[in-house]
C-alpha positions as CSV (number, residue, x, y, z in Angstrom):
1,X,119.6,101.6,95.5
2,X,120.8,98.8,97.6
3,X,118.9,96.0,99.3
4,X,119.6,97.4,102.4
5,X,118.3,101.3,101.4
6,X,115.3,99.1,100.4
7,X,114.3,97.6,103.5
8,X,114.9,101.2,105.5
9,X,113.0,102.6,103.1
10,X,110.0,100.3,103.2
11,X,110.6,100.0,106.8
12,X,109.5,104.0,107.2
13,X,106.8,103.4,104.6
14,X,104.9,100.6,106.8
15,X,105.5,102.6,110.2
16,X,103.9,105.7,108.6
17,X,101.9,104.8,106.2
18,X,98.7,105.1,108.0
19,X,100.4,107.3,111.0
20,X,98.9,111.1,110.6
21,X,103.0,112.0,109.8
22,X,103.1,112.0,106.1
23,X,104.6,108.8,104.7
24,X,106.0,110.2,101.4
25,X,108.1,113.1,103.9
26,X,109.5,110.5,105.8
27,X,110.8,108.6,102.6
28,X,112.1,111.5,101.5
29,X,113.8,112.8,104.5
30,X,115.3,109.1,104.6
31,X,116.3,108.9,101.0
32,X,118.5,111.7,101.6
33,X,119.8,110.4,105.1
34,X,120.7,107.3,103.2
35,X,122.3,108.9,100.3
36,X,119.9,107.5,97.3
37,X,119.6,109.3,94.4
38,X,116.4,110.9,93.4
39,X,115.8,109.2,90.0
40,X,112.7,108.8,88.3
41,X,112.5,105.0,89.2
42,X,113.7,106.1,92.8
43,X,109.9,108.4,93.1
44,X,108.1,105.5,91.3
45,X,109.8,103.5,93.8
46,X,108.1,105.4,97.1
47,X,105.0,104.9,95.6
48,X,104.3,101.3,94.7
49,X,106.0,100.1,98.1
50,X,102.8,101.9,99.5
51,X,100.7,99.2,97.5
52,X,102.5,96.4,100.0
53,X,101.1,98.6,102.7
54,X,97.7,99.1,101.6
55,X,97.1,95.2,101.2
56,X,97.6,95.2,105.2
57,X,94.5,97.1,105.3
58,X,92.6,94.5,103.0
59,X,94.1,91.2,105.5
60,X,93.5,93.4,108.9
61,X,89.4,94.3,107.6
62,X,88.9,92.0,104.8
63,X,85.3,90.9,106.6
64,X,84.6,94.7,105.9
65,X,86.4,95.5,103.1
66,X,84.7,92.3,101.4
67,X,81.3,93.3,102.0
68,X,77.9,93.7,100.4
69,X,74.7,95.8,101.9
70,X,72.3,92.8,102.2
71,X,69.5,94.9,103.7
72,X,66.4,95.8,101.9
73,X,66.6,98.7,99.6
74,X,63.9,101.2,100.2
75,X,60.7,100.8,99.1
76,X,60.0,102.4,95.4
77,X,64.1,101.8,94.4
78,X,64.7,101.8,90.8
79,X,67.6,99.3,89.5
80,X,70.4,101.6,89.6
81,X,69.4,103.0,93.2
82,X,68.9,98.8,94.3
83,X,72.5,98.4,92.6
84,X,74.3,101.3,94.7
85,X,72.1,100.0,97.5
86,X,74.2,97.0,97.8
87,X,77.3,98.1,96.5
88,X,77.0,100.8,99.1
89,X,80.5,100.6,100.9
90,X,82.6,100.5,97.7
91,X,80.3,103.5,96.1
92,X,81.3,105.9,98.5
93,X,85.0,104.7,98.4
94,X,84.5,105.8,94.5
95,X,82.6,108.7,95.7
96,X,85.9,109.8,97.9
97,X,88.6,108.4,94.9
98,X,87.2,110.8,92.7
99,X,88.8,114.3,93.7
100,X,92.2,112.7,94.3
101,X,92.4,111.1,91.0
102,X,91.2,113.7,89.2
103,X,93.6,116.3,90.6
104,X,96.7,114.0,90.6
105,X,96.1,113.6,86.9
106,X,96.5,117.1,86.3
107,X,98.8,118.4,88.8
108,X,100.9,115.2,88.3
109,X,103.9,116.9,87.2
110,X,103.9,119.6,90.3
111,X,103.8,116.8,92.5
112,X,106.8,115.1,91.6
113,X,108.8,118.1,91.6
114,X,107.6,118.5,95.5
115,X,109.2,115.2,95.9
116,X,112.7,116.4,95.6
117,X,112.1,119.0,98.3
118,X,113.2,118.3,101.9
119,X,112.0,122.2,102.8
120,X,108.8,121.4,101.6
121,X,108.5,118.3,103.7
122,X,110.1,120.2,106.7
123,X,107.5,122.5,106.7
124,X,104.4,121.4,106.1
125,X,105.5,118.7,108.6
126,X,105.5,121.7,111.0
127,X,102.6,123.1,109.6
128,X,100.5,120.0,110.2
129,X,102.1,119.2,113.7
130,X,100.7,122.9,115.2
131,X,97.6,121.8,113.5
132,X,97.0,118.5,115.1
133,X,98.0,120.3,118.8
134,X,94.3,122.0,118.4
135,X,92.6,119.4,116.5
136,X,90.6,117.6,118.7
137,X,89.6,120.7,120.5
138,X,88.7,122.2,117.1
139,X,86.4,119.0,116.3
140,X,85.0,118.5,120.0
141,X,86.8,115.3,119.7
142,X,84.2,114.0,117.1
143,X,80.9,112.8,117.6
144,X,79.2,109.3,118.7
145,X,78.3,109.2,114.6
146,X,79.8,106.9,112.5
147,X,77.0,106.7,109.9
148,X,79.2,107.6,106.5
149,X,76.7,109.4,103.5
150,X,77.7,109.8,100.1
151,X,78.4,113.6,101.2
152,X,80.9,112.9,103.9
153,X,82.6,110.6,101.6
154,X,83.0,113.5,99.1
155,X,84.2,115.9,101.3
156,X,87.0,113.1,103.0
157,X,88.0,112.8,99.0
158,X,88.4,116.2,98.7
159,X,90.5,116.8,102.6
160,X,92.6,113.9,100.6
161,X,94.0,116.4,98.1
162,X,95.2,118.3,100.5
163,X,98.1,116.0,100.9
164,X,99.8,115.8,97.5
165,X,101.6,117.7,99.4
166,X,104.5,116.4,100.2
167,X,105.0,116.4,104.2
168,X,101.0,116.8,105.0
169,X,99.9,113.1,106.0
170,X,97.3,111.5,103.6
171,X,96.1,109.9,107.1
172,X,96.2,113.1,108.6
173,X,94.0,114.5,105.9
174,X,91.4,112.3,105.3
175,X,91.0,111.4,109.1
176,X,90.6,115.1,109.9
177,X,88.5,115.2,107.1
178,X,86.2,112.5,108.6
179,X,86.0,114.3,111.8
180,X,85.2,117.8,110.5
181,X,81.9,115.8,109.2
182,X,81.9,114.9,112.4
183,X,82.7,111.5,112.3
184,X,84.0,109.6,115.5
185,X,88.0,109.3,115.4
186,X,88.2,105.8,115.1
187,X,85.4,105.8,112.2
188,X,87.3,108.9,110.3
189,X,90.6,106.8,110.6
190,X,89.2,103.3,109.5
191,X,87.8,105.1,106.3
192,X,91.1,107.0,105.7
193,X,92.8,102.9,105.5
194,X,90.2,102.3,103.2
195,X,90.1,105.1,101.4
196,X,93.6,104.4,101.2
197,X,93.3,101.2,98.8
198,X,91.8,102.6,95.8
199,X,93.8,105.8,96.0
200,X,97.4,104.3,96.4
201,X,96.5,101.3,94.0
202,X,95.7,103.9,91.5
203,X,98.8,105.4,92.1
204,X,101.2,102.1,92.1
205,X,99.4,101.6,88.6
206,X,100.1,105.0,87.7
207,X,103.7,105.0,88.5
208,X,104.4,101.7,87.0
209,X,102.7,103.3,83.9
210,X,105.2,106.3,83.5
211,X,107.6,103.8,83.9
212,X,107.4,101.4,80.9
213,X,106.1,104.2,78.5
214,X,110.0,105.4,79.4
215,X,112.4,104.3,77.3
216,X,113.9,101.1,78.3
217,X,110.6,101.6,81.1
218,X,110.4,97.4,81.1
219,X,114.0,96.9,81.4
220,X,113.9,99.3,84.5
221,X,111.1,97.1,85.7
222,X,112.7,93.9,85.3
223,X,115.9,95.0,86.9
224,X,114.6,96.1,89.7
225,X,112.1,93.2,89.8
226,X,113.7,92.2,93.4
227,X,113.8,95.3,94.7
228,X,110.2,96.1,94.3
229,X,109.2,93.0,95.6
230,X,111.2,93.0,98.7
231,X,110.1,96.7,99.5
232,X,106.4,95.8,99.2
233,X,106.6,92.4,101.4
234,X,108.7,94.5,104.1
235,X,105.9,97.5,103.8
236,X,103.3,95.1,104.3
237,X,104.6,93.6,107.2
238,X,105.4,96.4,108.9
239,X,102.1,98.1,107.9
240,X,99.9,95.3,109.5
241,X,101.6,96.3,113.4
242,X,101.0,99.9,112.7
243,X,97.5,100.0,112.3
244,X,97.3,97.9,115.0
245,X,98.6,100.7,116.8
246,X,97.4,103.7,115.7
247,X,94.0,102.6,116.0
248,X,94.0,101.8,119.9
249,X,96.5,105.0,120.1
250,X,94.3,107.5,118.5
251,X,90.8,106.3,119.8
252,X,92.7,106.5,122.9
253,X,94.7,109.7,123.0
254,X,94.0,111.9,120.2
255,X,96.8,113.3,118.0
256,X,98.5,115.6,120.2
257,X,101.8,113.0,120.5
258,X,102.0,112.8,116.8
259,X,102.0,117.0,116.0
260,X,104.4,117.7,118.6
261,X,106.6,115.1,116.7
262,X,105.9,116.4,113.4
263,X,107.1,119.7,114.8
264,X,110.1,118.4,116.2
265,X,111.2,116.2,113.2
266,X,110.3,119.6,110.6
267,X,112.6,122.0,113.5
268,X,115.7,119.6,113.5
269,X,115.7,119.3,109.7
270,X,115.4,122.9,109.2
271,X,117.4,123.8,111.7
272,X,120.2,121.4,110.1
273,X,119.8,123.0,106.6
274,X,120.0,126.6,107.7
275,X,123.1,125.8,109.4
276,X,124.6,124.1,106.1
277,X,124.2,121.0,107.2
278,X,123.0,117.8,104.7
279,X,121.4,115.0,105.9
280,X,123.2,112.5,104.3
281,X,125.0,110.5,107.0
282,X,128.9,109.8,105.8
């Protein structure tokens, strides 16, 4: 992989990162516009540039990602109930980890054969899109509530499965997750970037782990030293106008824009493979 594949590639990564269009599809879709070989250290690569994303999440919120509950615990609170008391904020980010790690564990495997498939993305990227043309109607366009429970923190973690898949959005899933607990859009989409940080920091870790246990896995790492570094600084650039973005956009507008795109992009891609064509440019 060149430097320049690099930058494209982390390019797309910071624009869609938080975007409800699937991030890992359009990496995929551009890995194969560009040419680049779909090696193990190529799939590792798509997932620790996402850590360089996530960290815009951290800068853009830190006075809320950096928090404590400093209000008094309710009266008769044992130690442990005082303790998630104040630690309220990242216990229900644990609380919605959970399902995600726990299924990426064990489905692991699957999910990086997905990765190689550009019909996969080009579907579910449909599949989502007609989705997200009924979703605000489905949820009434949210609620006024933005009170998140341990319960609705759950049920985001376990909307997030949904996309391992590759193509589905993990914004998409997790923000329409938030909403079908009836959660305002803007609330379900600033948990879904903070749900964001443990989940993809698990998987940058996770990655680099399959990695090095390779053989030769810390050569590989120190080859491609630059590479990694450059992708993550361009992701989180990139990343920090996004959000920016979607968050006036979406508040604003809803998601209609962003599934008839999804079902454009998925049409032209399938369209172009039906018709023998590849979508490697040269």
């Amino acid at each position: 992989m060149s430097i320049l594949d690099t930058i494209i590639i982390a390019i797309v990564e910071g624009l869609t990162e938080f975007l409800p269009v699937s991030s890992t599809g359009h990496m995929i879709i551009t890995q194969n516009i560009l040419g680049v070989e779909s090696s193990e250290f190529v799939k590792a690569f798509t997932f620790i540039i996402q850590f360089g994303a996530i960290l815009s999440v951290v800068v853009l919120y830190w006075k809320r990602f950096f928090r404590l509950n400093n209000t008094p615990a309710p009266e008769g609170s044992n130690a442990m109930q005082r303790f998630l008391h104040k630690y309220d904020f990242y216990w229900k980010l644990f609380v919605a980890f959970i399902p995600a790690a726990v299924l990426g564990l064990l489905f692991n495997d699957f999910i990086d054969e997905m990765l190689e498939s550009v019909v996969v993305v080009a579907v579910t990227l449909i599949i989502g899109g007609i989705f997200m043309l009924f979703c605000d109607r489905i949820f009434n366009k949210g609620s006024e509530d933005t009170k998140l429970t341990e319960k609705r923190a759950f049920w985001i973690g376990l909307f997030q499965c949904i996309s391992m898949i590759p193509g589905v959005s993990r914004s998409m899933a997790t923000i329409v997750g938030g909403m079908a607990q009836k959660l305002t859009r803007k609330a379900a989409a600033e948990f879904s970037f903070f749900l964001a940080v443990p989940t993809m920091f698990a998987a940058t870790l996770f990655k680099m782990l399959k990695i090095f246990m390779e053989p030769n896995g810390l050569d590989i790492i120190k080859e491609n030293m630059g590479i990694l570094l450059i992708g993550n600084i361009v992701a989180f650039i990139v990343a920090m106008a996004a959000i920016k973005f979607f968050i006036g956009f979406v508040t604003k507008y809803g998601f209609k824009a962003f599934g008839w795109y999804r079902i454009i992009l998925g049409g032209i891609i399938l369209v172009m493979l039906m018709t023998g064509h590849n979508l490697t440019i040269g």
